[in-house]
C-alpha positions in Angstrom: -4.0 -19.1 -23.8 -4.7 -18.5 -19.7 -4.2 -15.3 -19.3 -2.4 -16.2 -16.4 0.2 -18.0 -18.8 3.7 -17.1 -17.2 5.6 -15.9 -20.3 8.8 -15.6 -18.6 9.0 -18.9 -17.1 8.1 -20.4 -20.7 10.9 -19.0 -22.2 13.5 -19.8 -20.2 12.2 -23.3 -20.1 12.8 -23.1 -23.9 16.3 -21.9 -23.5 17.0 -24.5 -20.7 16.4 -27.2 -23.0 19.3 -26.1 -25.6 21.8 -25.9 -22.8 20.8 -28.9 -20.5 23.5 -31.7 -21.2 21.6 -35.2 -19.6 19.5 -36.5 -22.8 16.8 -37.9 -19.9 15.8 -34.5 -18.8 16.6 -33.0 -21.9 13.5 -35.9 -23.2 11.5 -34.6 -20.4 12.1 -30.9 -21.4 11.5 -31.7 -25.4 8.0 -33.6 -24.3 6.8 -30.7 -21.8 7.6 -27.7 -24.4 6.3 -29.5 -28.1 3.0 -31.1 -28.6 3.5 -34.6 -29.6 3.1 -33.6 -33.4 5.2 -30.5 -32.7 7.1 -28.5 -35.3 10.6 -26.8 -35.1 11.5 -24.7 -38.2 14.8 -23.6 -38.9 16.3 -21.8 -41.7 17.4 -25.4 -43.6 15.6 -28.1 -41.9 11.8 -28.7 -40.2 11.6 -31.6 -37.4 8.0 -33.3 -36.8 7.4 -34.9 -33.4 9.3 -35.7 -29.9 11.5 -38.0 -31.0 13.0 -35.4 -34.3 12.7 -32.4 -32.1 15.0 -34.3 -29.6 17.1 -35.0 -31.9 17.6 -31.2 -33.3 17.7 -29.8 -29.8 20.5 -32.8 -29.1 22.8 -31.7 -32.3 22.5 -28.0 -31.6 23.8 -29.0 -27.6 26.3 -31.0 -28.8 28.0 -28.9 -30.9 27.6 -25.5 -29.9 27.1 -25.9 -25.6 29.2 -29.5 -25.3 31.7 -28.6 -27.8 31.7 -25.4 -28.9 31.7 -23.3 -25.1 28.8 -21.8 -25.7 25.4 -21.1 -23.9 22.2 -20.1 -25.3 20.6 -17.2 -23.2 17.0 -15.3 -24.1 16.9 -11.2 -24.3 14.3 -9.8 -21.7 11.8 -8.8 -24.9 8.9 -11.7 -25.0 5.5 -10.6 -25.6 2.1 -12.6 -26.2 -1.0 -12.3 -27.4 -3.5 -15.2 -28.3 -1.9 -18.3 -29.2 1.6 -17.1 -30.3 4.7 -15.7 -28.7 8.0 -13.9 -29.5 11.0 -13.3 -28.4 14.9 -13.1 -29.0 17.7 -15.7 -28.0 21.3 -15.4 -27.6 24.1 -17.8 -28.1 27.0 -16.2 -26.3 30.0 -17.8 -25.1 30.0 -19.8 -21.6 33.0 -18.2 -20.2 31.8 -14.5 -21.2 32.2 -12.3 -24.3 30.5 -11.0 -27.5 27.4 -12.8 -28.7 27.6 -15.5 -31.8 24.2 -16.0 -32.6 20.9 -14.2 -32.3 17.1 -14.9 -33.6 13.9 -14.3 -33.3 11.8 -17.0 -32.0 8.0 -16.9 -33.2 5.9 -19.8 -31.7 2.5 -20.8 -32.0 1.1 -22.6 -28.9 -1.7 -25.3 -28.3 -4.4 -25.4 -25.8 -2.3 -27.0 -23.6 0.4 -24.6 -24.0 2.4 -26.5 -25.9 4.4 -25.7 -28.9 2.5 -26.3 -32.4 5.7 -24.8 -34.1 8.5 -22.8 -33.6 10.2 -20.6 -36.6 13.8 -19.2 -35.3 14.2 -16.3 -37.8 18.7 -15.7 -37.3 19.1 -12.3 -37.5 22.9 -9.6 -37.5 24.5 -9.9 -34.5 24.3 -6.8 -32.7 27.3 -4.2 -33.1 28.3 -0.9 -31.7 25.4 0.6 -29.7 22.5 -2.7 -31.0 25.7 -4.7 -29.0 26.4 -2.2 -25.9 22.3 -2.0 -25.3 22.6 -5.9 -25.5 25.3 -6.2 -22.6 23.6 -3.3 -20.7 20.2 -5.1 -20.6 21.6 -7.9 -19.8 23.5 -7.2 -16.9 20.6 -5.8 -15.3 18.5 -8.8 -16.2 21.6 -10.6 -14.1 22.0 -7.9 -11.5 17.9 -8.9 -10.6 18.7 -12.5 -10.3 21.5 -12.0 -8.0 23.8 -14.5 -8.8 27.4 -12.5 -8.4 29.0 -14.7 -10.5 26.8 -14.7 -13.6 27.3 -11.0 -13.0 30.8 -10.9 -13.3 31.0 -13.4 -16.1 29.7 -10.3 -17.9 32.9 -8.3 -17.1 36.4 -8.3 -18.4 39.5 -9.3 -16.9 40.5 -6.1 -16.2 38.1 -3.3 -15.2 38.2 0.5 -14.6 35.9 0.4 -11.5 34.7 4.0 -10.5 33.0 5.1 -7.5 31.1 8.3 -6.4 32.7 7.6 -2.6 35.1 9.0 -0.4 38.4 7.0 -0.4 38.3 5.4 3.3 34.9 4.3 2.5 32.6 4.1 5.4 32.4 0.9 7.8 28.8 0.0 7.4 29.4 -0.3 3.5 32.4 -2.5 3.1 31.5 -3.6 -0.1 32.3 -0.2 -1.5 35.5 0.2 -2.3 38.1 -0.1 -5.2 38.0 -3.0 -7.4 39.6 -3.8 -10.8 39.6 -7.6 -11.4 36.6 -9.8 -12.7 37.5 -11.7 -9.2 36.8 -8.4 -7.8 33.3 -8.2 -9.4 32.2 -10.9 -8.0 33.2 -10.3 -4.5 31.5 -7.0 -4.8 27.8 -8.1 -5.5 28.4 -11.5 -3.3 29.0 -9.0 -0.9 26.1 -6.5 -1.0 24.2 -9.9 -1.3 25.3 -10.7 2.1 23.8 -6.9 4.2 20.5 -7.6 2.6 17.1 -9.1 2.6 17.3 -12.2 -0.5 14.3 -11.6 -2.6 13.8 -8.2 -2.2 16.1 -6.2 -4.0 14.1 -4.1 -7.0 13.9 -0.6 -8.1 11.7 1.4 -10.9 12.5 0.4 -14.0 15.7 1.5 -15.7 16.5 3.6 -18.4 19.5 2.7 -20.5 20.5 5.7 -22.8 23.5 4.4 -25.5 26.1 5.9 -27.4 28.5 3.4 -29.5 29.8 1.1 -26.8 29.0 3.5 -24.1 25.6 2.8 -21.8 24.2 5.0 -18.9 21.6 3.3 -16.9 19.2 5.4 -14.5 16.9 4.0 -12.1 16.8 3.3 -8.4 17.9 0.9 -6.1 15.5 -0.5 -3.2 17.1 -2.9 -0.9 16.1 -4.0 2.8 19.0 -4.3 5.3 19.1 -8.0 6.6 20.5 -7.0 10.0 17.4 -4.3 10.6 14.8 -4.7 8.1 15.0 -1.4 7.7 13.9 -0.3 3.6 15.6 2.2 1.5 15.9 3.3 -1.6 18.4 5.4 -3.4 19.1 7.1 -7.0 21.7 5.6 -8.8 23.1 6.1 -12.4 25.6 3.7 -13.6 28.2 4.7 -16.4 29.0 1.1 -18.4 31.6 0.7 -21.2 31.6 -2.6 -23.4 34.2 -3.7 -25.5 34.0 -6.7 -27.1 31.0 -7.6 -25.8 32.6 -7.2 -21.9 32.2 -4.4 -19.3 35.3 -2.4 -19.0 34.7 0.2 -17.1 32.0 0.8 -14.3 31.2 3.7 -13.1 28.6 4.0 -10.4 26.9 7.2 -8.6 24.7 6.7 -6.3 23.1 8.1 -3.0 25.4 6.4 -1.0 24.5 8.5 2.1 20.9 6.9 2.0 22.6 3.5 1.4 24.9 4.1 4.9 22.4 5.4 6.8 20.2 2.4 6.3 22.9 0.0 7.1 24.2 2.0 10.3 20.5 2.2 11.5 21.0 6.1 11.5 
């Protein structure tokens, strides 16, 4: 393959097509991932060609994302070398909560970069710490995309929010201060979305350090203030606990005096 093949944006073209629900792009996806005389192996059943790897993809939509409430999501773990790839998929449900399915995904690509075949190897669900890494991972995988509602879909109803902040909270950071609802959630990242730059938000990448179905995540955050332009970044550890596959408690500490100067102009 290129070695400019864009592994990321392969796989979640894969995914898509489990969870798209019009059968005209769904055709399109099918034709733009398989070869024509493609292969799709499961643990039961093979399907040969567009028109039977349609028809797999359709049944497995039908039930599980139409009619089940499910959506099929892939772990942040693909890797490549030569013609094959791998990685792990998740079908959790839509709404939020613990994972129902997991596999491994091993496929072997053409010249075109098209699938030759696909094996999905199911494998244990993740429990206990396998399960709280899971959530951890992806949350952050969520948090980099931005979308605050995606985020909070990760969340339970209720939430034991913590923060390393004075009470009154400071007036250039209004998003920081209490919260306890998914609703909240939400409102919280939609709201740090509106003080900065879109597109620019990163950080070093994180270390998640588990212990049964508690996570603590420590990294950076580097934002740009939309109002100044002005760059910062600050330390940050994050204290998560997951129950049933939800975050129930959030605990952030952070260098919050780096984050207020920044969006005071100080």
């Amino acid at each position: 393959m290129d070695i400019d093949f864009d592994i990321d944006e392969f796989v979640d073209r894969f995914v898509a097509v489990w969870n798209e629900p019009d059968p005209v792009a769904r055709r399109r996806a099918v034709v733009a991932l398989w070869a024509e005389d493609g292969v799709g192996v499961g643990k039961v059943m093979e399907h040969h060609g567009h028109d039977a790897l349609e028809v797999r993809v359709a049944e497995a939509h039908n039930e599980f994302v139409r009619d089940g409430g499910f959506v099929f999501r892939a772990a942040d773990d693909a890797t490549w070398h030569h013609d094959m790839l791998t990685f792990t998929a998740h079908m959790v449900p839509a709404g939020g909560g613990d994972i129902a399915w997991t596999a491994r995904i091993f496929a072997v690509l053409d010249e075109d970069e098209r699938i030759r075949s696909d094996y999905q190897f199911p494998e244990p669900i993740a429990r206990g710490s396998a399960l709280t890494r899971a959530v951890a991972k992806e949350f952050l995988r969520r948090l980099g995309e931005g979308d605050a509602d995606r985020i909070a879909e990760l969340f339970a109803e209720q939430v034991d929010w913590v923060l390393d902040w004075p009470a009154g909270g400071h007036p250039a950071v209004p998003w920081i201060r209490p919260r306890s609802t998914r609703a909240d959630v939400a409102d919280h990242f939609r709201a740090i979305a509106e003080f900065h730059v879109p597109g620019e938000a990163g950080g070093s990448a994180p270390r998640i350090l588990v212990d049964g179905n508690e996570a603590v995540v420590l990294g950076d955050i580097r934002q740009t203030v939309k109002a100044t332009g002005k760059p910062y970044t600050a330390l940050c550890a994050l204290q998560l606990v997951i129950e049933d596959g939800l975050i129930t408690r959030y605990a952030v500490y952070e260098d919050s005096l780096t984050v207020a100067e920044a969006l005071s102009g100080s």
